[in-house]
ROTIDREN-704293 format. One record per residue (C-alpha): x negated, y negated, z negated; residue in one letter; residue number from 1. Coordinates in Angstrom, 2 decimals. Each point is the difference from the previous one (the first is absolute). Example, Ala and Ser with C-alpha at 12.3 -4.5 7.8 and 13.67 -1.06 7.14 Angstrom:
<atoms>
- -12.30	4.50	-7.80	A	1
- -1.37	-3.44	0.66	S	2
</atoms>
This chain:
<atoms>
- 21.23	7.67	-30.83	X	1
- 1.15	-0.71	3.67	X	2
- 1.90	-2.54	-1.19	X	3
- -3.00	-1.43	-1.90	X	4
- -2.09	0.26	2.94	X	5
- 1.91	-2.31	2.32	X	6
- -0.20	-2.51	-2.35	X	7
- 3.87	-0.77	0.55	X	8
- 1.06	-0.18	-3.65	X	9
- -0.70	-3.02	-2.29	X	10
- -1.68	1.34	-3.82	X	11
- -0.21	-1.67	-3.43	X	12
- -1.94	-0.05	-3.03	X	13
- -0.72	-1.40	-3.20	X	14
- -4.04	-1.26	0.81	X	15
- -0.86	-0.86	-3.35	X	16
- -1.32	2.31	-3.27	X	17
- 3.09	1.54	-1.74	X	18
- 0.39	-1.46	-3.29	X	19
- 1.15	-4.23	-1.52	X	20
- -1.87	-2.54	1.58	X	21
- 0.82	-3.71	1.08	X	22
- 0.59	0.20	3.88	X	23
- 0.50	3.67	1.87	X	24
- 0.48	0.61	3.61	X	25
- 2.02	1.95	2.55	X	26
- -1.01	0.48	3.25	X	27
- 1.72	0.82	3.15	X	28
- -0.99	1.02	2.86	X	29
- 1.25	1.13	4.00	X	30
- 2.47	-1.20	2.44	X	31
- 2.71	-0.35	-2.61	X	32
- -1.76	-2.35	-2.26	X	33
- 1.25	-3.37	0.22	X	34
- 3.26	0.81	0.71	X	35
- 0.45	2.06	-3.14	X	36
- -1.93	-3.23	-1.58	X	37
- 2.79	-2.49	1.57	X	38
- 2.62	2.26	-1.76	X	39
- -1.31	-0.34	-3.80	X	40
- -1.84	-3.16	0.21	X	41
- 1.83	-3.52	-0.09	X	42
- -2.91	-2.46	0.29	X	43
- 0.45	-3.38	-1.73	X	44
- -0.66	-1.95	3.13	X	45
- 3.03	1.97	1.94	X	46
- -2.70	1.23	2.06	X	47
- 0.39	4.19	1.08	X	48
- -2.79	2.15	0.49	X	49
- 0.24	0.33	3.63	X	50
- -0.49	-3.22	0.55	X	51
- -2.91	-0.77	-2.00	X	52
- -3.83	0.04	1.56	X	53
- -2.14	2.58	-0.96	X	54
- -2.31	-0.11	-3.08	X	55
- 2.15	-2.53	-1.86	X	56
- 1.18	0.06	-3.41	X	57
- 3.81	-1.17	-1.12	X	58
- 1.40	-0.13	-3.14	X	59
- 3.52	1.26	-0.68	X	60
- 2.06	2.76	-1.87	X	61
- 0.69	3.60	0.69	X	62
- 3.76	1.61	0.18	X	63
- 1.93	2.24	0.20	X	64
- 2.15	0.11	3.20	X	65
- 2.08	3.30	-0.98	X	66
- 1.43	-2.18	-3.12	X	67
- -0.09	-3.45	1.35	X	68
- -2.34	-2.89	0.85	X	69
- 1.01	-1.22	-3.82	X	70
- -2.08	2.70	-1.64	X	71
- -3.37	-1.29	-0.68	X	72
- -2.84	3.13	-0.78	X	73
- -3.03	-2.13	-0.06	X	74
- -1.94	-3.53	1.27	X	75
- -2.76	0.64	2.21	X	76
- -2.17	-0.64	2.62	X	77
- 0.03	1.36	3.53	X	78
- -2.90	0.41	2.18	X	79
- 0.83	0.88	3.71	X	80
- -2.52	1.73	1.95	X	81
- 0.37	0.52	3.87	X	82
- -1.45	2.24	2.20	X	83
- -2.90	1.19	1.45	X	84
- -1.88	-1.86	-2.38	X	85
- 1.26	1.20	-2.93	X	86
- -2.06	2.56	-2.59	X	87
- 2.45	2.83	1.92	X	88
- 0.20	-1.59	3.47	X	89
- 4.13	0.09	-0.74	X	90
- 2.07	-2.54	-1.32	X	91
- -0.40	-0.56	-3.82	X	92
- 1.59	-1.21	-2.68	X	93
- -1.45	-0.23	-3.71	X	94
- 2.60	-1.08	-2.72	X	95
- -1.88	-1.68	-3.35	X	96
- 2.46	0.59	-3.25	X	97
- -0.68	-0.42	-3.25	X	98
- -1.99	3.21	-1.32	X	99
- 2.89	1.40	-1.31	X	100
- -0.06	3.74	0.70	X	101
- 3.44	0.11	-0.38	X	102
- 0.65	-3.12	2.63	X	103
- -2.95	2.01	2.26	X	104
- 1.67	2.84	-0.21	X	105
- 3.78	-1.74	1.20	X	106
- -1.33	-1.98	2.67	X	107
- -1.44	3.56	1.41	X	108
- 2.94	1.65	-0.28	X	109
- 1.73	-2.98	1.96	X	110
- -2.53	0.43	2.37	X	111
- 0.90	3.72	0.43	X	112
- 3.59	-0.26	0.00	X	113
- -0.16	-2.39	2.85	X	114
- -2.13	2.34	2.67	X	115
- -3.37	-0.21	-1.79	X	116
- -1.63	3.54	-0.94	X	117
- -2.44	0.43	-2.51	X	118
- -3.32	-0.03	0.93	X	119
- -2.58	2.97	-0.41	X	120
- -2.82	-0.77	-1.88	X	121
- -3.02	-1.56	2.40	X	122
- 2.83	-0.71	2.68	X	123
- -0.62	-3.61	0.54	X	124
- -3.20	0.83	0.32	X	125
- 0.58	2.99	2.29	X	126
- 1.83	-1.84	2.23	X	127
- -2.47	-2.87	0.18	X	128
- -2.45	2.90	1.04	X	129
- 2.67	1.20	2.42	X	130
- 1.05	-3.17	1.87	X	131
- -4.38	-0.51	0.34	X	132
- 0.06	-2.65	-2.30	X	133
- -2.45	1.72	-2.26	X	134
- -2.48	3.27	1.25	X	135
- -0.42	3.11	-1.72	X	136
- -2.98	-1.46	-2.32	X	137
- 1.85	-3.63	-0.30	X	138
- 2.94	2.00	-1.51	X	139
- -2.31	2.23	-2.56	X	140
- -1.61	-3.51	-1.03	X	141
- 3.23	-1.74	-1.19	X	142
- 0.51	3.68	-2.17	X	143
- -3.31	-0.85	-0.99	X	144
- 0.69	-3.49	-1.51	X	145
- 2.56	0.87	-1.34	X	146
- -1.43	2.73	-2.69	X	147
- -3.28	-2.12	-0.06	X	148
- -1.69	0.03	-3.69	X	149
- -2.67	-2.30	0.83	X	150
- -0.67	-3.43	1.82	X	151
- -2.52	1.81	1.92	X	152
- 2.44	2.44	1.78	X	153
- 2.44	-2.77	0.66	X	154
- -2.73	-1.49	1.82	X	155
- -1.01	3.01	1.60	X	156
- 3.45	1.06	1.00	X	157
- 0.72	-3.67	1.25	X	158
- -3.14	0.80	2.67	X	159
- 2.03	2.51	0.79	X	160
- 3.01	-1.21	0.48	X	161
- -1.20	-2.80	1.98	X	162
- -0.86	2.57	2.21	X	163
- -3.58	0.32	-0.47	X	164
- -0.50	3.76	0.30	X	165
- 2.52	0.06	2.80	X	166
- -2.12	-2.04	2.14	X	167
- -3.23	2.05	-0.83	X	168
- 1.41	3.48	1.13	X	169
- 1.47	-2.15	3.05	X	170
- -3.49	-0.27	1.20	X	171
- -1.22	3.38	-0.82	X	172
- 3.31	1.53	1.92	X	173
- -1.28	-2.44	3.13	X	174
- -3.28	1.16	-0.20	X	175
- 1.16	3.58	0.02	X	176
- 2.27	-0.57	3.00	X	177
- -3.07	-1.44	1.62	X	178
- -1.50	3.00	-0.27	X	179
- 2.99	2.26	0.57	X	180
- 0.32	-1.97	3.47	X	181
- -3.60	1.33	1.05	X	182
- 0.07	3.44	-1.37	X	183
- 3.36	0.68	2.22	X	184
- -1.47	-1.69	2.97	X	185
- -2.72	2.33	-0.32	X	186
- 2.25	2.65	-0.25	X	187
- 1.79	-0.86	3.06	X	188
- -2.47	-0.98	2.24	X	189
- -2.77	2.72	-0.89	X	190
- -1.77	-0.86	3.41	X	191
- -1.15	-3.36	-1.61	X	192
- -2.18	2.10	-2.12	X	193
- -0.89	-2.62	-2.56	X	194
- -3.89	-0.48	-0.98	X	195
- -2.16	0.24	-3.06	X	196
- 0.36	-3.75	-0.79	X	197
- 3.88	0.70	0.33	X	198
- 0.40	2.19	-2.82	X	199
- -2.32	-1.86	-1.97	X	200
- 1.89	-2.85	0.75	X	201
- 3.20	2.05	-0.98	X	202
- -1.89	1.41	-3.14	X	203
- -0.95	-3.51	-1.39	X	204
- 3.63	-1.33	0.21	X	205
- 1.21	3.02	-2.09	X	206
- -2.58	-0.72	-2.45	X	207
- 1.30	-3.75	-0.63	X	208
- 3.27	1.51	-0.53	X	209
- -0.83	3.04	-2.43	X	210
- -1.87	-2.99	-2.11	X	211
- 2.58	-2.51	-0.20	X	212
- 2.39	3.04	-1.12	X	213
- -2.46	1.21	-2.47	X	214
- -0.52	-4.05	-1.18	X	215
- 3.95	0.10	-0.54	X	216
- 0.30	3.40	-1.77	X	217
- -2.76	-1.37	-2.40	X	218
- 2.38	-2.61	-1.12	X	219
- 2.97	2.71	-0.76	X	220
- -2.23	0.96	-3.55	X	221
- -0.18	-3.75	-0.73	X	222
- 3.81	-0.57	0.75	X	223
- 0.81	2.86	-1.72	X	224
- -1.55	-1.36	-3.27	X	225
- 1.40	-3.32	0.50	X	226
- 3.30	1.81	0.24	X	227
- -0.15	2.95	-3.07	X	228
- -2.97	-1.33	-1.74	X	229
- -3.31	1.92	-1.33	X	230
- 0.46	3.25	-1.37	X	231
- -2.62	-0.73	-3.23	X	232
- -0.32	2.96	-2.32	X	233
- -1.89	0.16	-3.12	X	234
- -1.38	2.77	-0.83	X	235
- -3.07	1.67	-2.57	X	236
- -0.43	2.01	-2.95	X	237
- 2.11	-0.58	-3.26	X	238
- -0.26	-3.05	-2.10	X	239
- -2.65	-1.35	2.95	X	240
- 2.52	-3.55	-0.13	X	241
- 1.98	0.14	3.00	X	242
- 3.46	-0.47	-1.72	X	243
- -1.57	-3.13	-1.09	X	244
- -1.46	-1.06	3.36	X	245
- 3.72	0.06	0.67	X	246
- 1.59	-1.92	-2.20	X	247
- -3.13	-2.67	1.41	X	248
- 1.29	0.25	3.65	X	249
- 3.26	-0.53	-1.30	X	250
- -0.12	-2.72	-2.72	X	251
- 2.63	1.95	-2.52	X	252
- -0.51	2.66	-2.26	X	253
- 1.33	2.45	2.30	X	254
- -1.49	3.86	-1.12	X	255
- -0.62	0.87	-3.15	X	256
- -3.97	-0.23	-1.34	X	257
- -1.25	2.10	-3.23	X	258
- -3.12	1.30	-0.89	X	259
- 1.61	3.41	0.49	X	260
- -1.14	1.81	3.03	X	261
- 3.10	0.96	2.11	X	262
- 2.29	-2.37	-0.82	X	263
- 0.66	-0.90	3.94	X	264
- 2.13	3.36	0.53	X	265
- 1.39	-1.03	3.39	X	266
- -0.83	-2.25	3.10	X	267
- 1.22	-3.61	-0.62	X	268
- 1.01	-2.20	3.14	X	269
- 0.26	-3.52	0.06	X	270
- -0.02	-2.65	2.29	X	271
- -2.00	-3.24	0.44	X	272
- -1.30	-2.11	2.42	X	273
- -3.89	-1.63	0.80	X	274
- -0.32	-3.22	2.18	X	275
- 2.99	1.05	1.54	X	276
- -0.75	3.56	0.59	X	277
- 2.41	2.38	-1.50	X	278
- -1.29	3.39	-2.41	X	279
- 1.57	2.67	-1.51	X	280
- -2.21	0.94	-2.80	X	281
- 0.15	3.82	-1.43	X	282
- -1.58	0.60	-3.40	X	283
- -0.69	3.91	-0.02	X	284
- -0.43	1.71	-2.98	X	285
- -2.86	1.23	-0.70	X	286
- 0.14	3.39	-1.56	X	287
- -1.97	2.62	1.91	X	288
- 0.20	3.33	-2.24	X	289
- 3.98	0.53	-0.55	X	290
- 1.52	0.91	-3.30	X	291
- 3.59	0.54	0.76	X	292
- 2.19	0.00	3.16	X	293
- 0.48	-3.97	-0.28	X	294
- -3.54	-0.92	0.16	X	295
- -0.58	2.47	3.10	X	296
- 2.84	-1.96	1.70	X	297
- -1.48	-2.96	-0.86	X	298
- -3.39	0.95	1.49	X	299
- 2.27	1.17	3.32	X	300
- 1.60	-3.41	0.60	X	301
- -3.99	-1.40	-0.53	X	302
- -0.90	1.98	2.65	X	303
- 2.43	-0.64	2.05	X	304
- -0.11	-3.92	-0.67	X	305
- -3.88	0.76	0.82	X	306
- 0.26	1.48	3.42	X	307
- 2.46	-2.77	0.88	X	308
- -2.06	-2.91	-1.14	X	309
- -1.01	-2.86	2.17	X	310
- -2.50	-1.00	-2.01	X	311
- -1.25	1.43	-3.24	X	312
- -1.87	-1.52	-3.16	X	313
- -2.23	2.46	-1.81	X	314
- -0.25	-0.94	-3.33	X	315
- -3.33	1.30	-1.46	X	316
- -0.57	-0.68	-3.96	X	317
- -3.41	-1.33	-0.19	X	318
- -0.28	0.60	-3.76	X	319
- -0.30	3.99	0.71	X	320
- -2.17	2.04	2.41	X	321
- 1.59	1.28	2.77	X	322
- 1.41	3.41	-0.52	X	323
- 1.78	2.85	2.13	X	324
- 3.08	-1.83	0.03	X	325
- -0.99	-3.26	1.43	X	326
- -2.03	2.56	2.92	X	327
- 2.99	1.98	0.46	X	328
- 2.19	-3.22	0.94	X	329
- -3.17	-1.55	1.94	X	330
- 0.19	2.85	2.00	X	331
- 3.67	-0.15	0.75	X	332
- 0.31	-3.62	1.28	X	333
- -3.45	-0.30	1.21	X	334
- 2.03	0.32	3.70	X	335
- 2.57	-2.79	-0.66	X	336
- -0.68	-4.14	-0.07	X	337
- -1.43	0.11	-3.94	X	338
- -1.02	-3.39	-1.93	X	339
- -1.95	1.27	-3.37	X	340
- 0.88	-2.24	-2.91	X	341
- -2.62	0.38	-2.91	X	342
- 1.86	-0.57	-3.88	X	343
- -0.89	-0.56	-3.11	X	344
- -3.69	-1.00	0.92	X	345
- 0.02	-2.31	-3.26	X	346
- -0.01	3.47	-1.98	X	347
</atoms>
């Protein structure tokens, strides 16, 4: 970790998703870079690494130096990278091969063999958070894009990254040390007793700040969403339609409908998305008196699904009066964010 931490050794990766693809990449990157690059890479313009200006591409083969510059592992292109202004702040070097996990997987083991060490996962960006190329936020934003499910979180993370949030909380920390400032000259120069327009004065800037916080913890529910999607669970009495409300959401015959009450004997989860927005849609089942141990489970995980729910459709079967059943589940998710869906009205 202290070695880590001094930034003195070079790391290596393989950047791209495991698996066959046309073109994957291995990165390096640290002091060591481009001189482990000048020892595998024999560019076709005679050109070394060293020597080349930063962010420029060169085309060229990779080899082995251990068994001669004769033995060929791959065509590919270099990209050299030089510091500071580099995604790490360090020299970097990323290697393009053909998406051969096999080829990947030599050219990293090169790599390694030559002074390179493997790099922990998030270490490129750890160091880029490290060396202040990225802050603390920056550096949860590229995580961010990375696992994003929708458009609308990419765009929302890209804010982010750009350094949008960074720059809010940059004013609310100066407005804080504004106030900090007075409160300790106060403290240290109690003589200069301050006056009643003083400590309003005081008062008034602490209110801008507690607002712009609360304005920005507003947001977290929204990014959240963006992030994880809506919690939607359906829920109601049996046969009331809401395996078939599913299979609408979702387009496919996904649960099972019958005529037959209790046919939905566990929760369902599937995914889909609405302009964008991401759900995870739970069909409960609908039993409410238990007659054996797997139908009280099922009414457990319901519950459970229930309590959890971001947002909940009540399914209500307009063909029938409303009976103890429908109160009893009124009455337990009267609390949460409900949307009442009426069925079978053309009955």
């Amino acid at each position: 970790m202290s070695e880590f931490l001094t930034h003195n050794d070079t790391i290596v990766a393989i950047s791209t998703p495991i698996g066959v693809g046309a073109i994957g990449i291995v990165r390096l990157s640290g002091p060591q870079a481009l001189t482990i690059a000048e020892q595998i890479f024999l560019a076709k313009s005679g050109r070394i690494p060293s020597e080349c200006s930063s962010f420029t591409v060169h085309f060229g083969q990779i080899v082995d130096p251990r068994q001669g510059k004769d033995e060929l592992m791959d065509e590919v292109l270099l990209t050299v990278m030089r510091a500071p202004h580099t995604y790490t702040a360090e020299d970097m070097v990323e290697i393009s091969c053909h998406g051969s996990p096999i080829i990947l997987q030599m050219v990293l083991e090169l790599a390694m063999d030559l002074g390179a060490r493997l790099a922990e996962p998030g270490e490129f960006t750890k160091r880029a958070f490290l060396n202040g190329r990225l802050d603390l936020t920056q550096a949860e934003a590229v995580i961010d894009m990375i696992h994003a499910k929708t458009q609308a979180f990419v765009r929302a993370s890209l804010h982010q990254l750009k350094g949008d949030l960074a720059r809010e909380l940059e004013v609310i920390r100066e407005q804080l040390m504004v106030v900090y400032t007075e409160l300790e000259a106060i403290i240290n120069f109690p003589e200069d007793e301050i006056d009643d327009p003083g400590r309003v004065r005081l008062a008034e800037k602490l209110d801008i700040v507690e607002e712009k916080i609360e304005e920005l913890l507003a947001t977290s529910d929204q990014g959240r969403i963006l992030k994880e999607g809506i919690k939607v669970v359906l829920c109601g009495r049996p046969n009331v339609g809401k395996s078939s409300l599913l299979n609408v959401f979702l387009k496919y015959p996904r649960a099972i409908v019958s005529e037959i009450e209790g046919t939905t004997r566990d929760t369902i989860e599937e995914s889909a998305q609405i302009r964008g927005i991401p759900l995870q849609f739970i069909d409960t089942a609908g039993i409410l008196e238990p007659r054996d141990i797997v139908e009280e489970e099922a009414i457990k995980r319901s519950q459970i699904s229930i309590q959890a729910a971001d947002l909940i459709l009540l399914m209500l079967d307009a063909s029938r009066e409303l009976g103890p059943d429908d109160d009893r589940l009124i009455e337990q998710v009267k609390e949460q964010n409900v949307l009442v869906v009426v069925n079978k009205r053309d009955l």
